[in-house]
C-alpha positions in Angstrom: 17.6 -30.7 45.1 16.2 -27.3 45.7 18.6 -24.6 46.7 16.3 -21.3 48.7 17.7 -17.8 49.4 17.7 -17.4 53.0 17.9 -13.7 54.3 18.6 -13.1 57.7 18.2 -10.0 59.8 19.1 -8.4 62.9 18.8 -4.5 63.1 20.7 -4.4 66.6 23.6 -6.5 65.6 23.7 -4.8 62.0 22.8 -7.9 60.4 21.5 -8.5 57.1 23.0 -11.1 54.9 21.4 -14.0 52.3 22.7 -17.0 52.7 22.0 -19.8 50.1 20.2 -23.0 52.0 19.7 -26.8 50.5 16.3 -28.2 51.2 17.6 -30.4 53.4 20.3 -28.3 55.7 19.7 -26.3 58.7 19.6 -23.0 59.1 21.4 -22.2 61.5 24.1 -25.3 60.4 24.5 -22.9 57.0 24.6 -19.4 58.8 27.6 -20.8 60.6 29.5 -22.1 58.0 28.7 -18.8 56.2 30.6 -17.2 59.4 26.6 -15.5 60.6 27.0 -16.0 64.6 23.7 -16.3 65.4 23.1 -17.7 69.2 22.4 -21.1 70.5 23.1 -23.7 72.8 21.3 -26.9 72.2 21.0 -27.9 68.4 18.3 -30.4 69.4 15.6 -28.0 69.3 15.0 -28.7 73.0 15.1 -24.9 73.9 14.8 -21.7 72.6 17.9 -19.6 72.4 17.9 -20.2 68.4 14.5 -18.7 68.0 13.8 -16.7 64.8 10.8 -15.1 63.4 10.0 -16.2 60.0 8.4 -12.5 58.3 8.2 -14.1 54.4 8.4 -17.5 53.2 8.4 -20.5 55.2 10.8 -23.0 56.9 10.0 -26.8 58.3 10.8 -27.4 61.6 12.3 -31.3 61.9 13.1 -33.1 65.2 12.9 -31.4 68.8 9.8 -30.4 70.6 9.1 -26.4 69.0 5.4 -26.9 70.6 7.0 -26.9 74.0 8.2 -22.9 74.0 5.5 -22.1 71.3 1.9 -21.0 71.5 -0.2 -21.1 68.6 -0.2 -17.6 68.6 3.3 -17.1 68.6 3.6 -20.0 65.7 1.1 -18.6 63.8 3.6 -14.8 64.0 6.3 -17.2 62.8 8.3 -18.0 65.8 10.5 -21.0 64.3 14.0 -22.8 66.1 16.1 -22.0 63.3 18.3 -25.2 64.6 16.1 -27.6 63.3 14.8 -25.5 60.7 15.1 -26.3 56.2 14.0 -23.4 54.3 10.4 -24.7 52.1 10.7 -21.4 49.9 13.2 -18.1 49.9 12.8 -16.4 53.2 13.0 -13.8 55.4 13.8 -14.4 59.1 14.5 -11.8 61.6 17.1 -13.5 64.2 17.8 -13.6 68.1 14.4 -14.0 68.6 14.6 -15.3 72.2 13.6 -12.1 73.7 10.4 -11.3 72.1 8.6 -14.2 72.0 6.3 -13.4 75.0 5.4 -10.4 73.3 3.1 -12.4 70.9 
């Protein structure tokens, strides 16, 4: 089982930690048990309060509907749902996310 470094970032909340994620955990289910409070509210992947914005490496969305609160634009800058989210690679993700997404 492959094991990624997952950094995560927030300048405004003076994040900036790297978490180690299995292939096949979540995100946000590690940043958690790490003690990282990132927001959310549905764990389904149903809405966008997790949102995060993958800036290197990649991360597989599984489950939910991500299309629904995503344009290709905003996939295409990385918008992810960090909920239903395994790291592919070590990666890079700026979090609380929620806010910008209309300005892509």
């Amino acid at each position: 089982m492959a094991v990624y470094n997952v950094r995560l970032i927030n300048e405004a909340e003076g994040l900036d930690e790297t978490i180690e994620v299995d292939e096949d955990e979540f995100v946000l289910d590690v940043a958690e048990a790490e003690g990282i409070n990132l927001p959310f509210s549905c764990r389904a992947g149903t809405c966008s309060t997790c949102a995060g914005r993958v800036i290197e490496g990649d991360v597989k969305e599984s489950g939910g509907n991500p299309d629904m609160f995503f344009n290709s634009g905003q996939r295409a800058a990385g918008f992810r749902l960090l909920c239903i989210s395994y790291p592919t690679s070590d990666c890079t993700i700026l979090t609380n996310q929620e806010p910008n997404i209309s300005q892509f």
